[in-house]
LOLUMDO-322354 format. One record per atom (N, C-alpha, C): x, y, z; residue number from 1. Coordinates in Angstrom, 1 decimal, padded with zeros to 4 digits. Atoms other than C-alpha are relative to their C-alpha. Layout:
REM residues N
(milo (X,Y,Z),NUM) ...
***
This chain:
REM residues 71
(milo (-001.1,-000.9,000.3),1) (milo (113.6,089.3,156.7),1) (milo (-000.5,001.5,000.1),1) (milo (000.8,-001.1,-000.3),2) (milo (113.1,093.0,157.2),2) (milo (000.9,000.8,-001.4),2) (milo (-000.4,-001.2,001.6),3) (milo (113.3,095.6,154.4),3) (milo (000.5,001.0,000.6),3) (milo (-000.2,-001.1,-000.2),4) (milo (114.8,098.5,153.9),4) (milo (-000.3,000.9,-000.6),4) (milo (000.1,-001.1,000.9),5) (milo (113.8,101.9,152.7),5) (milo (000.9,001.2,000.0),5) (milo (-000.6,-001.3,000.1),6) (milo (116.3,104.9,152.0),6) (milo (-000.8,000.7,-001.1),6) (milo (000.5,-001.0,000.4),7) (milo (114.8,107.8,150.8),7) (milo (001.0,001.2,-000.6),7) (milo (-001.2,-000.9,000.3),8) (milo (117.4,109.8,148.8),8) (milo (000.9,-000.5,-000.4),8) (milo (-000.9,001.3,000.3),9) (milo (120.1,108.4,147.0),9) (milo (001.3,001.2,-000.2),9) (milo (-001.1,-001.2,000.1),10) (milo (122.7,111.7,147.8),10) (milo (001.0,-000.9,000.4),10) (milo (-001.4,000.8,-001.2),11) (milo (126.1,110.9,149.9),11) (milo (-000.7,-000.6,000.9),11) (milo (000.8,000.1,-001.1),12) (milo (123.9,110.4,152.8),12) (milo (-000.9,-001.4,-000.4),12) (milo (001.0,001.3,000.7),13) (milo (121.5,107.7,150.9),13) (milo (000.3,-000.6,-000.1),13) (milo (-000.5,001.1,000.6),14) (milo (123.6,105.6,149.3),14) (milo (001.0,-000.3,001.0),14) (milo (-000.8,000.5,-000.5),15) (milo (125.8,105.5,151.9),15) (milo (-000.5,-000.5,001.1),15) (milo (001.2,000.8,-000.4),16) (milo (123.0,104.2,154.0),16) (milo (-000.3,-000.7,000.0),16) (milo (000.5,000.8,000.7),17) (milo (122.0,102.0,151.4),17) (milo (001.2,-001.0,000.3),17) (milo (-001.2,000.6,-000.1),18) (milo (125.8,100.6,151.4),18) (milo (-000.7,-000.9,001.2),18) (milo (-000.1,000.5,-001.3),19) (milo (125.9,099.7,154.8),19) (milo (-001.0,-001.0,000.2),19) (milo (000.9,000.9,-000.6),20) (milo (122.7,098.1,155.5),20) (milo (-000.2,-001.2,-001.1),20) (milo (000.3,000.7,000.7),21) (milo (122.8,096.4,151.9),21) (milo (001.4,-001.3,000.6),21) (milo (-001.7,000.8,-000.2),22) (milo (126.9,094.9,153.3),22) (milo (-000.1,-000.7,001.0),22) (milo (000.1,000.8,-001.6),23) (milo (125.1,093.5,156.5),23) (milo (-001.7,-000.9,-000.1),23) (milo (001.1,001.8,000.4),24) (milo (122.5,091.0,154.7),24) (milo (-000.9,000.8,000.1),24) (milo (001.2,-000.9,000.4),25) (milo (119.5,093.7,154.3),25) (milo (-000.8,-000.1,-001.2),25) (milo (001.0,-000.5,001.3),26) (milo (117.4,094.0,151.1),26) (milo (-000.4,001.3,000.4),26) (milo (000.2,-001.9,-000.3),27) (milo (117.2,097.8,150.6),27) (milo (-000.6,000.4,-001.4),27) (milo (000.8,-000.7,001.2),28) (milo (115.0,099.7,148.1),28) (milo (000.6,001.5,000.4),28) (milo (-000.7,-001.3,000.3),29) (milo (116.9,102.6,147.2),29) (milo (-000.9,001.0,-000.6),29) (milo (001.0,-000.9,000.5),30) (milo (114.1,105.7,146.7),30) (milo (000.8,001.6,-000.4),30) (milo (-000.4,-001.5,000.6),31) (milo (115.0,108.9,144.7),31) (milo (-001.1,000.2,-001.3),31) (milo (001.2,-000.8,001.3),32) (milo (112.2,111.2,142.1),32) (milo (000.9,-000.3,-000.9),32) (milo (-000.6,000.1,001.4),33) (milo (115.4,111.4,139.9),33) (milo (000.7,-001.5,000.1),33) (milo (-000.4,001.3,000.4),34) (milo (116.6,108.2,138.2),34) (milo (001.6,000.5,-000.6),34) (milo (-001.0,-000.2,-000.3),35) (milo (119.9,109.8,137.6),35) (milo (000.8,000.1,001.2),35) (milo (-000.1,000.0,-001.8),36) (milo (120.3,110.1,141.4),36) (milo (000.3,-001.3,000.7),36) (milo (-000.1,001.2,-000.7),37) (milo (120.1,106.6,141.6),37) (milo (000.8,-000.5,-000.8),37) (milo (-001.8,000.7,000.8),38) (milo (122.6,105.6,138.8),38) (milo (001.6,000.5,001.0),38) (milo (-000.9,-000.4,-000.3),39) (milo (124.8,107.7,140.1),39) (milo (000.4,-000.5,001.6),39) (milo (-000.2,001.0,-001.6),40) (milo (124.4,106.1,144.0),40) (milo (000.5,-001.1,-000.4),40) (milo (-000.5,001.7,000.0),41) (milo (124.8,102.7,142.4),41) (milo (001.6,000.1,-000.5),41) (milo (-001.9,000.0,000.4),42) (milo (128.1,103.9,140.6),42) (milo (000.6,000.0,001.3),42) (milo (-000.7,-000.4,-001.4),43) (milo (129.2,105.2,144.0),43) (milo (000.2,-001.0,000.8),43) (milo (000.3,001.8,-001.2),44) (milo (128.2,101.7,146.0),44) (milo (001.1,-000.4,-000.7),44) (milo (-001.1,000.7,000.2),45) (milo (130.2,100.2,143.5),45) (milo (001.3,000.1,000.0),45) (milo (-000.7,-000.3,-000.2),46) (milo (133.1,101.9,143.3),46) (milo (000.4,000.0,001.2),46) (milo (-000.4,000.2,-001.4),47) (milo (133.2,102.0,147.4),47) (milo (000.2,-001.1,000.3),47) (milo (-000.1,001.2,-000.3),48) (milo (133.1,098.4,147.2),48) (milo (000.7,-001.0,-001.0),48) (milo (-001.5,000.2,000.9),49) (milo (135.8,098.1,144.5),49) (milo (001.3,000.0,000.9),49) (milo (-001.2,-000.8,-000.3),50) (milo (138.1,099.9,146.8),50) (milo (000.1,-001.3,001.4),50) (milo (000.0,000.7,-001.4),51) (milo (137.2,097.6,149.8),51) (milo (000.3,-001.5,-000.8),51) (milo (-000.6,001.2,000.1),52) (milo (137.7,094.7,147.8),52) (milo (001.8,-000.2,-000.5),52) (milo (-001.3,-000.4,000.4),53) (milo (141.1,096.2,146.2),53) (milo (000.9,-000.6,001.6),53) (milo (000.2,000.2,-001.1),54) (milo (141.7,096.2,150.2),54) (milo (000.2,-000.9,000.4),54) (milo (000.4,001.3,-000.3),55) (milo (141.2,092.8,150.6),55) (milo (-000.5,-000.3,001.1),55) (milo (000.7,-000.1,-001.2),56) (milo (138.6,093.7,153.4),56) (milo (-001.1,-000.9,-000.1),56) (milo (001.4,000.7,000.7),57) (milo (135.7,091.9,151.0),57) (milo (001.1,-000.8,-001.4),57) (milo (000.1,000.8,001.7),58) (milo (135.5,089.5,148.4),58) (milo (-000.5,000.4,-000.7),58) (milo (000.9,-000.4,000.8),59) (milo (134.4,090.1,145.2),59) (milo (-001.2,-000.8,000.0),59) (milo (001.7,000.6,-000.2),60) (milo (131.2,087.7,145.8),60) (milo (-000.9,001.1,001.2),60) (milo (000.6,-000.7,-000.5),61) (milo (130.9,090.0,148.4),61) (milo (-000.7,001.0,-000.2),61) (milo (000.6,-001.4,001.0),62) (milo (130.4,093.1,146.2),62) (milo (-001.1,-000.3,-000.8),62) (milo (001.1,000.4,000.1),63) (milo (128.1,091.3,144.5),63) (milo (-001.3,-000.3,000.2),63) (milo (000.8,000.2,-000.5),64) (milo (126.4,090.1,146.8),64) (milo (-000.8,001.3,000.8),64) (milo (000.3,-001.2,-000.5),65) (milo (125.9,093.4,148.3),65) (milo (-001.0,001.1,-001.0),65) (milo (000.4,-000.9,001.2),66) (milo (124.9,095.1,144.9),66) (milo (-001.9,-001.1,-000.3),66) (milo (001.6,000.9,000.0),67) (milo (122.0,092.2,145.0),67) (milo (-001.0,000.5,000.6),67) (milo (000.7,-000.2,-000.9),68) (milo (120.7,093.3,147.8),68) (milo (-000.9,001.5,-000.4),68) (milo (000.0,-001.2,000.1),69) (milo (120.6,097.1,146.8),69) (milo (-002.1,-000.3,-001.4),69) (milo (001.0,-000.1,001.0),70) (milo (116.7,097.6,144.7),70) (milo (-000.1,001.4,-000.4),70) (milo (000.2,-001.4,000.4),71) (milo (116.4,101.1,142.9),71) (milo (-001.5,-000.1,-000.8),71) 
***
């Protein structure tokens, strides 16, 4: 399986992170600040609240997705 690294966990990072974590990836989510990375993971979640609201995803999906994500 291949890893992933993002570097940054701004809009740009985490939205990154999303993506590659929602297409079966393991991703290591990198940022200096540890509030940087709360705050990405809130953001994944909530983008993947809205897609499941949507009923684009499942919630195993969101889950599954949030698995994948390493900070």
């Amino acid at each position: 399986m291949i890893n992933i690294a993002v570097i940054g966990a701004g809009t740009m990072g985490n939205g990154i992170a999303h993506v590659f974590a929602q297409n079966g990836f393991d991703v290591n989510l990198i940022d200096t600040q540890s509030a940087a990375l709360d705050k990405a993971m809130q953001t994944i979640a909530k983008n993947l609240d809205r897609q499941v609201a949507k009923s684009v995803i499942q919630a195993a999906d969101k889950d599954a997705t949030l698995a994948k994500i390493n900070c």
